[in-house]
N, C-alpha and C positions, 0 to 999 in steps of 0.2 A: 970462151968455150972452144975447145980442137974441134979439129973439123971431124973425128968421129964422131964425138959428142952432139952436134949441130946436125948431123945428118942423122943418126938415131933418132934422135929427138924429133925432127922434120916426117920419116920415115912412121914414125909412130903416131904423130898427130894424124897425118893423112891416112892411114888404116884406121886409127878409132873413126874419121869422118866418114871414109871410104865403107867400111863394114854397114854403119849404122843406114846410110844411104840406099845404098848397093843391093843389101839387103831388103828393104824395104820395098823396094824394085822388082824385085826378082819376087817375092812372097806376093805383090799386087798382078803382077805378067804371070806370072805358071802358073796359076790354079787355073781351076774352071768355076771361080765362085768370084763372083766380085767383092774384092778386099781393101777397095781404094778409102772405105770410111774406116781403115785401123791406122793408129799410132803408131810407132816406134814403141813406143811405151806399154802399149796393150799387146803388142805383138811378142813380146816377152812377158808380159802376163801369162798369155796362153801359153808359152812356151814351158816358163815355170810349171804352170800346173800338167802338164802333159797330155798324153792323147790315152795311157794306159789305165787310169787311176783315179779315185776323187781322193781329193786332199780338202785338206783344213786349210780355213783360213791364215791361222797363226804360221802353218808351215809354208805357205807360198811365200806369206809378206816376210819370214823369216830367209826365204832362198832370196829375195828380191833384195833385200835390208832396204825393208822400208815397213812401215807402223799398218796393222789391222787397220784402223783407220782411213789408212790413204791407198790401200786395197781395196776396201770396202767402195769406196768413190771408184775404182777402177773395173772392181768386178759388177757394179751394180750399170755402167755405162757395159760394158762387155753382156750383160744379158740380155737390156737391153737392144743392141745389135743382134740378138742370136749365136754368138758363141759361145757362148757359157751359163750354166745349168744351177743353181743353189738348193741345196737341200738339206735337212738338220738330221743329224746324225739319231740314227734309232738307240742306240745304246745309251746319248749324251745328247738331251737339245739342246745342250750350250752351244753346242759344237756346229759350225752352219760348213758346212762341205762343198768344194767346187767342184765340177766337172765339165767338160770340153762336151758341145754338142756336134754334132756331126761335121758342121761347117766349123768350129772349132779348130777339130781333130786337122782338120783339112790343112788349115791355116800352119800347126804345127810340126804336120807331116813334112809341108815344104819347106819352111823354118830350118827345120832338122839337116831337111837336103840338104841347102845351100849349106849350112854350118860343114856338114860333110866333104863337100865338093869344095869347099875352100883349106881346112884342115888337108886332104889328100893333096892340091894343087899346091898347096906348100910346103908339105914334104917330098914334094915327085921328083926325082933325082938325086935326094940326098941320101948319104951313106951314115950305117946307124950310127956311127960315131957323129954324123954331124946332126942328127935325130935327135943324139941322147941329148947333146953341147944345147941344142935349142929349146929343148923341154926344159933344159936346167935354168938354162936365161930365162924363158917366162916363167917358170916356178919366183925366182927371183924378183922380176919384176910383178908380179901376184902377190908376194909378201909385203912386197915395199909400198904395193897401193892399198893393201888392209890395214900395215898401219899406221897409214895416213888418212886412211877411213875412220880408224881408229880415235884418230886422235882430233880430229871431224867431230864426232860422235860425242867423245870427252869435254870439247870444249862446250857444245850445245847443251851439254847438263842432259 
């Protein structure tokens, strides 16, 4: 591997680790509600389903790609905690609908921030030509991990 390759690659592993951490940190420190019993994993639950909206089951676990199922296990631990709401859709009781309760909404709201304040912190100085050059790289690399999600997916039947 050249050494761009090696250091991309190094650069990338340590921001997947660094986000996932960092993040987690920052959403437990800045609220005013203690969040120290969420996941990673529930913390993007919530995220998914939003602070604006109830949504479907099928449509979170579909933004998540991951199965009704293994949401179901996730959002039934999230209500228990108090972030999140279930209710069956009045038009369609099929339908069981989530929603963010207050402390929810909260956990999201900061979520959000951080995503914000890191997005703006990495493009602060750059000129739009090096804006555009860098939205096209991670568009690229976004494709190349769907389909290799894909192909994830394919081989699991």
């Amino acid at each position: 591997m050249d050494k761009s390759l090696s250091v991309i690659n190094e650069v990338l592993v340590d921001i997947f680790k660094d986000i996932l951490y960092i993040q987690h940190d920052y959403v437990v420190n800045k609220g005013k509600i203690n969040v120290k019993n969420l996941s990673y994993t529930e913390m993007h639950t919530i995220s998914a389903i939003g602070e604006n909206s109830s949504k479907s089951m099928s449509e979170v676990a579909k933004e998540l790609g991951i199965t009704v199922g293994t949401l179901t296990i996730a959002i039934n631990n999230l209500v228990k905690k108090g972030y999140v709401s279930r209710t069956r859709d009045e038009l369609d009781r099929r339908v069981v609908l989530i929603t963010l309760t207050d402390k929810g909404k909260e956990v999201c709201r900061i979520h959000d921030e951080f995503h914000t304040e890191m997005v703006k912190a990495t493009i602060d100085g750059l000129t739009k030509e090096e804006e555009e050059f860098l939205v096209k790289a991670l568009y690229k690399l976004e494709y190349f991990l769907k389909e290799k999600g894909e192909e994830v997916v394919n081989k699991r039947g």
